[in-house]
SEVEXGU-750673 format. One record per residue (C-alpha): residue number from 1; x, y negated, z negated. Coordinates in steps of 0.05 Angstrom, whole numbers. Layout:
residues N
   num        X        Y        Z
   NUM        X        Y        Z
...
END
This chain:
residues 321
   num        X        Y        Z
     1      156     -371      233
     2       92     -404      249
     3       81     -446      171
     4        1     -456      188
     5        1     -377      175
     6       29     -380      104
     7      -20     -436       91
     8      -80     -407      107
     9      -53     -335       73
    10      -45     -379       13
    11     -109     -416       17
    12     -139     -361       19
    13     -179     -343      -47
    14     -157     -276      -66
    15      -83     -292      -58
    16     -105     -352     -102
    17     -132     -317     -155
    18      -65     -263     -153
    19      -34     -337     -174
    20      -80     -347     -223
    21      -73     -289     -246
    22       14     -296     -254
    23        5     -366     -279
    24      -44     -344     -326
    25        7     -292     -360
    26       75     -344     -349
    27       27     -394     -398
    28        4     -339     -445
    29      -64     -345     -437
    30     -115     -300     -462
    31     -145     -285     -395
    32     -159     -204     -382
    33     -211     -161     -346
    34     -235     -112     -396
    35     -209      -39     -390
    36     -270       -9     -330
    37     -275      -66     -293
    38     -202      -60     -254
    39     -221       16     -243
    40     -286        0     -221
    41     -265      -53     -177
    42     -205       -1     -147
    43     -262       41     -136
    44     -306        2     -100
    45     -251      -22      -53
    46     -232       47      -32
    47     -299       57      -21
    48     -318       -5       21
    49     -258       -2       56
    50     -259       82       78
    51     -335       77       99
    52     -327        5      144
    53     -262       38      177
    54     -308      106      185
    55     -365       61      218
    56     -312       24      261
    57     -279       87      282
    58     -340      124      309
    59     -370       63      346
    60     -298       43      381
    61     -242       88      390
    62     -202       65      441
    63     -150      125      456
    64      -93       93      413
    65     -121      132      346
    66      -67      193      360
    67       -8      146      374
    68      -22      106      315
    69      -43      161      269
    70       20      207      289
    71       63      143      289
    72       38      129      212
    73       53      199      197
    74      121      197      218
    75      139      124      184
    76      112      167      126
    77      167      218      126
    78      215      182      164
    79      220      118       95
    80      236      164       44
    81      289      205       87
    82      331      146       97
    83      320      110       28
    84      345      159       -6
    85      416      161        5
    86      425       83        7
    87      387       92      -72
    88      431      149      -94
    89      492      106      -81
    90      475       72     -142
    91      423      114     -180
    92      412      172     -216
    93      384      230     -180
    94      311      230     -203
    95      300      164     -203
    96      332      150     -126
    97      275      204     -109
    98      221      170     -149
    99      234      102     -113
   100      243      133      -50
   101      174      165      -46
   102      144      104      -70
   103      174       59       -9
   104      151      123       36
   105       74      121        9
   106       34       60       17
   107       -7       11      -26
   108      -79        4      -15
   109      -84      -65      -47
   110      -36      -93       -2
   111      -73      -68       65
   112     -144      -86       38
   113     -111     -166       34
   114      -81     -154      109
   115     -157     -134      135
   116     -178     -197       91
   117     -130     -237      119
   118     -147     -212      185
   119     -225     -220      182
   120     -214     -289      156
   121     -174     -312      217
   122     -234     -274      271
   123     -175     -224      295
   124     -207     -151      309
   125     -178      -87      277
   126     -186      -13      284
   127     -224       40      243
   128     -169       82      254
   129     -121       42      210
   130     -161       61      142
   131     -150      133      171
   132      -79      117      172
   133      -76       86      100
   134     -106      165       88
   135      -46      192      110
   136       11      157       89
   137      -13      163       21
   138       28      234        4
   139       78      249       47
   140      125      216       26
   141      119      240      -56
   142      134      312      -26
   143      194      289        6
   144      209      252      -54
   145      201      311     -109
   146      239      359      -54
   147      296      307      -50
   148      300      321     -128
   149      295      396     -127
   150      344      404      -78
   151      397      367     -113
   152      390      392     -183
   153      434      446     -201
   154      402      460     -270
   155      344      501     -290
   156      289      442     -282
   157      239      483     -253
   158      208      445     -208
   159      180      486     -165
   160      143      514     -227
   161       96      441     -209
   162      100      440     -143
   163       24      474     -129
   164        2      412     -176
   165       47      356     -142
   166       14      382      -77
   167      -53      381     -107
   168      -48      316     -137
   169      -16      285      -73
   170      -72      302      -30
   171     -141      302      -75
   172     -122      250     -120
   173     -180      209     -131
   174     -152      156      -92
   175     -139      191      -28
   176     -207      233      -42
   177     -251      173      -43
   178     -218      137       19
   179     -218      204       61
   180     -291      219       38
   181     -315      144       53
   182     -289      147      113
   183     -310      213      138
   184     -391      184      111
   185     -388      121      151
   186     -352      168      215
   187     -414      205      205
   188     -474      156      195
   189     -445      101      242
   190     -456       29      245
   191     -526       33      250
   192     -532       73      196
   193     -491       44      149
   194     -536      -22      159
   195     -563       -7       97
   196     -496      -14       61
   197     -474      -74       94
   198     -493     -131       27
   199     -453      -74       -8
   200     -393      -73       33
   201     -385     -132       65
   202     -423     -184       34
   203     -391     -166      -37
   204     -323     -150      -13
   205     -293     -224      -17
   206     -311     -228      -87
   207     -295     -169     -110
   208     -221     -170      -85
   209     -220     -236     -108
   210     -232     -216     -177
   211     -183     -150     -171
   212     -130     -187     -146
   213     -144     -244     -203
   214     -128     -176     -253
   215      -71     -153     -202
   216      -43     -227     -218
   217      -44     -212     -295
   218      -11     -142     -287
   219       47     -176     -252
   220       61     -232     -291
   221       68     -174     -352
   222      118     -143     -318
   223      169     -196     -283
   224      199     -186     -360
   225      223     -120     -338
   226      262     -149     -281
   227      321     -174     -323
   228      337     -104     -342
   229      340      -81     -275
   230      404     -115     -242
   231      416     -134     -181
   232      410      -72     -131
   233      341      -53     -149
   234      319     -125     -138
   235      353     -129      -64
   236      322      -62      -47
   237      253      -88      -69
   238      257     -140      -23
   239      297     -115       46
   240      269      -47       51
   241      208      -74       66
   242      226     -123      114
   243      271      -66      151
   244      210      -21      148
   245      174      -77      179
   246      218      -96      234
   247      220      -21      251
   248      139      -13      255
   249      135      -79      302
   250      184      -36      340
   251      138       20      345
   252       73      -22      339
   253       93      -46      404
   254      122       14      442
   255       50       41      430
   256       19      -12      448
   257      -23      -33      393
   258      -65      -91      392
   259      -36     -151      349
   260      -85     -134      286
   261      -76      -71      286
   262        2      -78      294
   263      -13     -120      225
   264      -40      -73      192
   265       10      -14      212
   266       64      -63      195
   267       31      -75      125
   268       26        2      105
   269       97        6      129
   270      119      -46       90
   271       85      -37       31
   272      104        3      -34
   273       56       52      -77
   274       49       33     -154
   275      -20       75     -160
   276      -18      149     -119
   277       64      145     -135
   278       74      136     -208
   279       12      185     -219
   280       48      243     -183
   281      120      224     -206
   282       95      231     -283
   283       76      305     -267
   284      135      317     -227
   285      192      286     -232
   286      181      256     -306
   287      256      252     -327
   288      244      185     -271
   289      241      121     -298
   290      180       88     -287
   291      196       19     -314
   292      241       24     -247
   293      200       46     -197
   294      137        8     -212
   295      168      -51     -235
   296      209      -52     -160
   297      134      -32     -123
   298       86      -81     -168
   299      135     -134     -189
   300      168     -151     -131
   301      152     -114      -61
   302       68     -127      -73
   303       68     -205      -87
   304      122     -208      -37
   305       81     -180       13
   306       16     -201       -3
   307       43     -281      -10
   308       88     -281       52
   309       97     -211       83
   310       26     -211      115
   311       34     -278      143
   312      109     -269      166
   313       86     -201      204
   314       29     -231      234
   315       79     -295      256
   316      125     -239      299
   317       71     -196      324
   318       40     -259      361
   319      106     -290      382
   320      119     -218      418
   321       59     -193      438
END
């Protein structure tokens, strides 16, 4: 693994201020963003994110959107169908689901750092990737609640929520604003989004600095919850993702993807959701165990990635491609 990588990921100043952010809590400081500002900040993000990836798709689509859309799609359906028996082994049946469609869906957070990281070191990506953030957002939490229904033999009516799981899986407000950004900037193009540009470019650095610096403090409050856990949760935190992304480099490179957009598919197949899941498993599936599943997504799997898992990717995809 090429070391200069991990460097420069960690010299870079959001993933410095996700430290600061730990370190902050581990020395019980009084450090905190006030209650808006994180939700604010998630917004913007979202935002800045779906309408630059709109922009980029409209002025440069290069013929790989299908393969990489359809590819995402599948990786989307494919995680969940294949973590769940390896988490039923040793869990009970709603919570195996409930972790299973949050290692199927994707975090946001994680990819934003990867196009960070990416712009940082000059290395071109694709408008189509944001698209296929979009999808890979709710797949996997139907596959997840269906995993449940099908194996309860009580009268849990499920099914009874399923109109709302779908709902909330596909216009929560996280997937709404993405989809919507994007589909404005698809629409009004580069040259019309000129006018946006000090908003969502010039800011952007900043601004994920100082949501990662609150991402940092929401960590650090939960690596507490790890010692109830034991030791299976903790391994699965850790190797699905890396099997995920030794799979998408797989695929990444059967399609034929160039090496920053292989990054960033690698990224959303590697990552773990701790927003769009947990907000659909509470309406769901609430007899799952939260502290579990967003403790395994946010505790371990997101600084994991976001420390060394962008930089290791990137390390492969160049020795490969």
């Amino acid at each position: 693994m090429n070391t200069d990588l991990i460097i420069s990921n960690l010299l870079n100043p959001p993933v410095l201020f996700f430290l600061l952010g730990s370190l902050a809590v581990l020395v019980k400081s009084d450090l905190e963003l006030p209650a808006p500002i994180p939700k604010v900040l998630s917004l913007y993000l979202l935002l800045a994110l779906g309408f630059k990836g709109g922009a980029a798709l409209r002025e440069n689509n290069d013929g790989l959107a299908l393969p990489a859309l359809s590819a995402a799609l599948l990786m989307a359906l494919a995680v969940p169908l294949y973590a769940f028996p390896i988490l039923r082994r040793r869990m009970n049946l709603p919570d195996a689901a409930a972790v299973a469609a949050t290692y199927g869906s994707v975090s946001a957070v994680t990819f934003v750092t990867a196009t960070a990281f990416l712009q940082r070191l000059g290395e071109p990506q694709s408008g189509y990737m944001t698209a296929a953030l979009a999808l890979m957002e709710s797949p996997a939490i139907v596959v997840g609640v269906l995993f449940a229904r099908l194996g309860q033999r009580n009268g849990d009516d499920i099914w009874g929520r399923f109109a709302a799981l779908l709902h909330e899986a596909v216009f929560n407000g996280s997937v709404l604003l993405l989809v919507g950004s994007l589909a404005i900037g698809y629409v009004v193009g580069g040259a019309g989004g000129e006018s946006l540009k000090p908003f969502t470019e010039a800011l952007f650095p900043g601004l994920l600095s100082l949501f990662l610096l609150d991402m940092g403090l929401v960590v650090g409050r939960r690596l507490g919850d790890l010692r109830r856990m034991g030791a299976f949760p903790i391994a699965f935190a850790f190797g699905m993702p890396l099997f995920n992304a030794i799979l998408s480099v797989g695929i990444a490179r059967l399609i034929g993807l160039p090496v920053g957009d292989a990054l960033l598919f690698v990224v959303l197949c590697a990552s773990a959701s701790y927003i769009a899941v947990p907000a659909a498993m509470r309406q769901a599936l609430p007899q799952a165990n939260p502290a579990l599943y967003v403790t395994m997504a946010l505790a371990l799997t997101f600084p994991f990635n976001v420390v060394i898992g962008i930089p290791l990717y990137l390390s492969v995809i160049s020795a490969l491609w």
